[in-house]
Every structure is written in C-alpha cells, then in structure tokens.
C-alpha positions in Angstrom: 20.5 15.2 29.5 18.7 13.8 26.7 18.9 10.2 25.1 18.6 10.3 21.6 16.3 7.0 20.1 18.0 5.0 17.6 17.1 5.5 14.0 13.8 3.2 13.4 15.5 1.0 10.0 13.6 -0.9 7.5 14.3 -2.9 4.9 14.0 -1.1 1.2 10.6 -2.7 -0.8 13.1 -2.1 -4.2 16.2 -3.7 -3.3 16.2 -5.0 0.4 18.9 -2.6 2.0 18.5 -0.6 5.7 17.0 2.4 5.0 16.2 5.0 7.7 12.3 5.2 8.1 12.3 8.7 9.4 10.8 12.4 8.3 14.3 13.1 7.2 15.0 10.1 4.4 12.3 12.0 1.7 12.1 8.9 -0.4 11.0 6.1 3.1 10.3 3.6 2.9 12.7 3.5 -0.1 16.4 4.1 0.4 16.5 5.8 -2.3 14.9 8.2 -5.5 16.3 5.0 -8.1 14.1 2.7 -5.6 11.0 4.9 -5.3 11.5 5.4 -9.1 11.7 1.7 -10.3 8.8 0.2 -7.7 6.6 3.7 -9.1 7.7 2.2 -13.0 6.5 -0.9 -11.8 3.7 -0.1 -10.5 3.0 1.6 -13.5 3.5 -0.9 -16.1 1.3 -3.3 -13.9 4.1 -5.7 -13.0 1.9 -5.8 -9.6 -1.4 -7.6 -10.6 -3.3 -9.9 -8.7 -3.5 -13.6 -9.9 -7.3 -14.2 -11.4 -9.6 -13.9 -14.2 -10.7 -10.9 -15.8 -13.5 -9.1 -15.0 -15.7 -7.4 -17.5 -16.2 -3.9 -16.4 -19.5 -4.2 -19.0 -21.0 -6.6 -16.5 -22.8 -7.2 -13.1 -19.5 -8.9 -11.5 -18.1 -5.3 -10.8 -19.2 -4.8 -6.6 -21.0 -1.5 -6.0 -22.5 -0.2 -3.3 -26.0 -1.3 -4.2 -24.7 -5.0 -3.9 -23.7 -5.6 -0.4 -26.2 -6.2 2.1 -27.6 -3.5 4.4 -26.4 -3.6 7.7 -27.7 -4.8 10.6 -27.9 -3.2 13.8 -28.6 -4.4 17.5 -32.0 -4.4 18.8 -32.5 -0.9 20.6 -29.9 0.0 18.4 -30.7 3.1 15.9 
C-alpha cells in the first residue's frame, strides 16, 4: 500500500489563487492559460522594468566580458 503525497500548491504570479505546481497543470506556475497569457502580455509590453536611469547602449557603461576583473586563483592553484 502506497501513500499518495499531497499536491505541492502555489500561489498564481497573475492573480494569487492555489494552483497545483505539478507536471500535470501545463500552464504552472500559473493557474491558468488567461494567467500565463496576461503576465507573458506584460512582460511584453515592459510593464516589468527595473527602476533606474537609462543606459546608452552607444557607450562604455554596457558590462562585457572584457570589463570584469580576471580571476584569481589560490597559490598552487592552476
């Protein structure tokens, strides 16, 4: 005899209701496709910025790879 787990449930990111976080529920963590859909149409329309001033792709203030430091390693340490 087996004992089935309960369903893991977490709240929807679009409109806060339970919503089974499993393989079976195809739109998780959403509750559902109208969820997915509006956070995705968000998302889109880049309702989901973060706060700051712009940056001028044209400039030096972008980070690349040739601007962080190298790393450091351990002595004896290739």
């Amino acid at each position: 005899m087996t004992a089935e787990s309960p369903v893991r449930q977490v709240p929807c990111p679009g409109c806060r209701r339970p919503a089974a976080f499993t393989p079976e529920n195809r739109w998780r963590p959403f509750c559902s496709e109208r969820c997915k859909t509006g956070d995705l149409g968000a998302w889109a329309s880049n309702a989901y910025v973060i706060e700051g001033p712009p940056i001028d792709e044209s400039s030096d203030q972008m980070a690349g790879p040739d601007t962080y430091p190298a790393p450091t390693h351990p002595p004896g340490r290739a």
